[in-house]
C-alpha positions in Angstrom: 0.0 0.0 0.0 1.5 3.6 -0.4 1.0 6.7 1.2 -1.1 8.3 -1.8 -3.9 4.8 -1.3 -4.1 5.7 2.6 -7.6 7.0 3.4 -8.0 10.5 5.8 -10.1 7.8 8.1 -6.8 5.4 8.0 -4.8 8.1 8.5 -6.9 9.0 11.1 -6.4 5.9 13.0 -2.7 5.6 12.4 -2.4 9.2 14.3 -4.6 7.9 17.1 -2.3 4.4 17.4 0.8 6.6 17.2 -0.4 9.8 19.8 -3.2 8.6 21.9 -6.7 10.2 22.2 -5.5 12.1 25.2 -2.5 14.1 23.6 -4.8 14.3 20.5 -7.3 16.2 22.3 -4.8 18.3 24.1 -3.8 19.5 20.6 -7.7 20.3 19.9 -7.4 22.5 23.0 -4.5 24.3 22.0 -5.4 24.7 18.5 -8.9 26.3 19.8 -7.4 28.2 21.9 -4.9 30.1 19.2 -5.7 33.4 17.8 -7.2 33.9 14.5 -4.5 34.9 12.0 -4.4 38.6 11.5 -5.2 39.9 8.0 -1.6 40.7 7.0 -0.4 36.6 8.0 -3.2 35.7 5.7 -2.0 37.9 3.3 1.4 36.6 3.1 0.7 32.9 3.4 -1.5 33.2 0.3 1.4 34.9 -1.6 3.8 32.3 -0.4 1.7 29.4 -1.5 0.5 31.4 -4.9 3.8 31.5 -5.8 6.1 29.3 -4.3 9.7 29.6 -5.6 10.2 25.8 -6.3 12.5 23.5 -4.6 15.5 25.1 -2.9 18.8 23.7 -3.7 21.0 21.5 -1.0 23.8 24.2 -0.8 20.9 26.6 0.0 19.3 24.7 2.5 22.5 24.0 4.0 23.2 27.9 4.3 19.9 28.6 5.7 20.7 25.7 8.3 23.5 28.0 9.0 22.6 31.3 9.0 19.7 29.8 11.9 22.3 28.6 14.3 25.6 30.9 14.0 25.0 34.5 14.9 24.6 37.1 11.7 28.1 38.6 13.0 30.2 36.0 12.8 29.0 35.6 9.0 30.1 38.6 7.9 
């Protein structure tokens, strides 16, 4: 079977056999609980997915793996 056969009500049940209904309903909670988005996130979400730039590149997925851990100083 692969991943593209699996059913949302399988995949349903494989989340459940993997998290538990407790921890599944603590994320209901805290998902609830969030804020609505504010106008401008929406915004720029539906720009990002309108247009996404493609796949990114190894080398720049390594740098951008970089420029998260070492401070902006050090790379200049």
């Amino acid at each position: 079977m692969t991943s593209q056969s699996v059913t949302a009500a399988e995949a349903a049940e494989r989340r459940r056999a993997v998290l538990g209904d407790a921890l599944i309903a603590h994320i209901h909670e805290v998902v609830d609980a969030a804020p609505d988005p504010t106008p401008e996130l929406v915004a720029e979400l539906r720009r990002i997915f309108a247009r996404p730039v493609g796949p990114v590149s190894a080398s720049r997925q390594a740098w951008r793996s970089v420029r998260a851990v070492v401070p902006s100083e050090a790379l200049s």
